[in-house]
N, C-alpha and C positions, 0 to 999 in steps of 0.2 A: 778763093782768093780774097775775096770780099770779107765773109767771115775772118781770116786773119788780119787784115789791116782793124778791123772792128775792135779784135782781141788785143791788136797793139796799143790802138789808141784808149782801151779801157784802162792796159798797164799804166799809160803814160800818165793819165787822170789821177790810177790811185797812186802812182811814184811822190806827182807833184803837190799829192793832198796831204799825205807822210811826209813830205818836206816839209811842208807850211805848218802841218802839226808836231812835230817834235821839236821845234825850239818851243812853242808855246809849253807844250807836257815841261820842258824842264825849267821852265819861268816859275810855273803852278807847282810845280814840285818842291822848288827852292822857296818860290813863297811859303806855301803849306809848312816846310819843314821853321820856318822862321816863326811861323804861327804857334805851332807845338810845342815851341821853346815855353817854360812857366817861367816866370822872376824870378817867382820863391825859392828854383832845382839853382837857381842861378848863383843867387846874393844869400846864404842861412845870415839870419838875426836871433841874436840871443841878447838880454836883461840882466841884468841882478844892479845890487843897489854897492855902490862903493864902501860905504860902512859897516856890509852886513846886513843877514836879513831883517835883525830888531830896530824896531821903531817905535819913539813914541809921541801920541797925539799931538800936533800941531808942531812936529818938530820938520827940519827942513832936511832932506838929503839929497842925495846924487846918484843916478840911476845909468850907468854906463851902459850902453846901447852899441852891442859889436855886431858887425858886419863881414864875414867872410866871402869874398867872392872871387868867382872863379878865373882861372885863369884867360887874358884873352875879352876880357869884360871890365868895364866900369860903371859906377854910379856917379851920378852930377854933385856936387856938394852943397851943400847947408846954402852955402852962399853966391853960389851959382846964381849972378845977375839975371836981370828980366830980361825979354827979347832975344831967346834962346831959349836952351833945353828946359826942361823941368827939373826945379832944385829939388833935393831930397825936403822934404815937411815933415815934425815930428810932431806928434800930436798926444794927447790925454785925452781921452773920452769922458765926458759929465759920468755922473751918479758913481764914483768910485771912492777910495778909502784916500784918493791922492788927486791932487791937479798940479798943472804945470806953476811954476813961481820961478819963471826968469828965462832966459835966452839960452836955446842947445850951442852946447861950444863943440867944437872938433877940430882937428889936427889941420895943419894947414894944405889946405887942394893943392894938385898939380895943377899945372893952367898951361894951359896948351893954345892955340889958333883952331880952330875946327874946320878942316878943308871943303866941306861943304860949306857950311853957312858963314864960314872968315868971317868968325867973332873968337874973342877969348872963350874959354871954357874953363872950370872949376869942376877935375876929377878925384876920385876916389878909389884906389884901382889895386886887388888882394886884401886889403884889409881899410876899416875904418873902424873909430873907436869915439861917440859922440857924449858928451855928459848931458843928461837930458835933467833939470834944477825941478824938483817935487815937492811937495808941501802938505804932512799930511792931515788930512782933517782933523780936527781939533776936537769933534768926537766921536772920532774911534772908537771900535769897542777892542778889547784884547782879544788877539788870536790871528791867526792865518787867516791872509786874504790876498784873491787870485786879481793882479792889476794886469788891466792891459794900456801900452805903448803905443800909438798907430804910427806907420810908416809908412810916408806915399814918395814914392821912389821911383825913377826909370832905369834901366839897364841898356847899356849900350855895347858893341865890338863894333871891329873897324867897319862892319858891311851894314849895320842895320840896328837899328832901337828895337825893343819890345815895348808896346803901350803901358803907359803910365800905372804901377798898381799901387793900393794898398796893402800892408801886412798888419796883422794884430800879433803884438808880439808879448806875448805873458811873463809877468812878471811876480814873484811871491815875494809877499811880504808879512813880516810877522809882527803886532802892536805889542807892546807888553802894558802892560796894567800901570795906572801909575794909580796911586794911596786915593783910594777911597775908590775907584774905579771898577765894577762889575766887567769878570769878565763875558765874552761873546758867546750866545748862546745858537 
């Protein structure tokens, strides 16, 4: 008899330890699965330059910087105020054939109230399309060359952010020669 009551209270133990533990498992589950999420499967980035890939030394062009993203998701925008989310930052990396010469423009954000933090917000949300103003060095040699664009971007849906990333997003462009100009070896 004794033995049985032993055996019930052992049940009772592991009943009420499986209680305590299965909400926790689907917390860490639902976390984990929010962790797994990449930005990059999220928001694709693609470049090219508005006039075309030819360019020549020290002349100025426009580098359209699109953003597909997925449905159920958004990015913060260019101009997404301080004291809140993270705005999207576009950036040029030194030692390239190009740097940045002027202010990314983009299409005008949705603005919303954010029920969490009740502040405005500045979204981006299926598509964006940013003109990123380049400038390129003045000397250039002629021929193809691989730029890259850096993108620091957060991703949000209604439950939850992904941490803030960066993207290097590549960009070709091609010099042409201009009179008297050796081309790139």
């Amino acid at each position: 008899m004794r033995t049985l009551r032993m055996l019930g209270k052992g049940r009772m133990r592991i009943r009420r330890a499986l209680i305590g533990i299965v909400p926790l498992l689907i917390v860490l589950t639902v976390a984990a699965g929010a962790q797994a999420q990449d930005p990059s499967d999220i928001v694709q980035w693609s470049a090219r330059l508005r006039s075309g890939q030819h360019v020549r030394p020290g002349e100025k062009v426009v580098a359209v910087l699109a953003a597909q993203i997925k449905d159920g998701w958004h990015i913060y925008s260019i101009t997404q105020p301080p004291k809140g989310p993270k705005a999207t930052v576009i950036s040029v990396p030194p030692k390239q054939i190009v740097r940045m010469d002027g202010q990314v423009k983009g299409p005008k954000p949705e603005t919303l109230l954010d029920p969490n933090l009740l502040i405005p917000i500045e979204i981006y949300e299926h598509s964006a399309s940013l003109d990123v103003p380049l400038l390129v060095n003045s000397s250039a040699k002629a021929g193809r060359a691989k730029v890259v664009i850096d993108v620091l971007f957060e991703v949000c849906n209604e439950r939850f952010c992904l941490p803030p990333t960066t993207v290097h997003v590549p960009l070709t462009v091609t010099t042409v020669a201009v009179a008297g100009q050796a081309k790139k070896q």
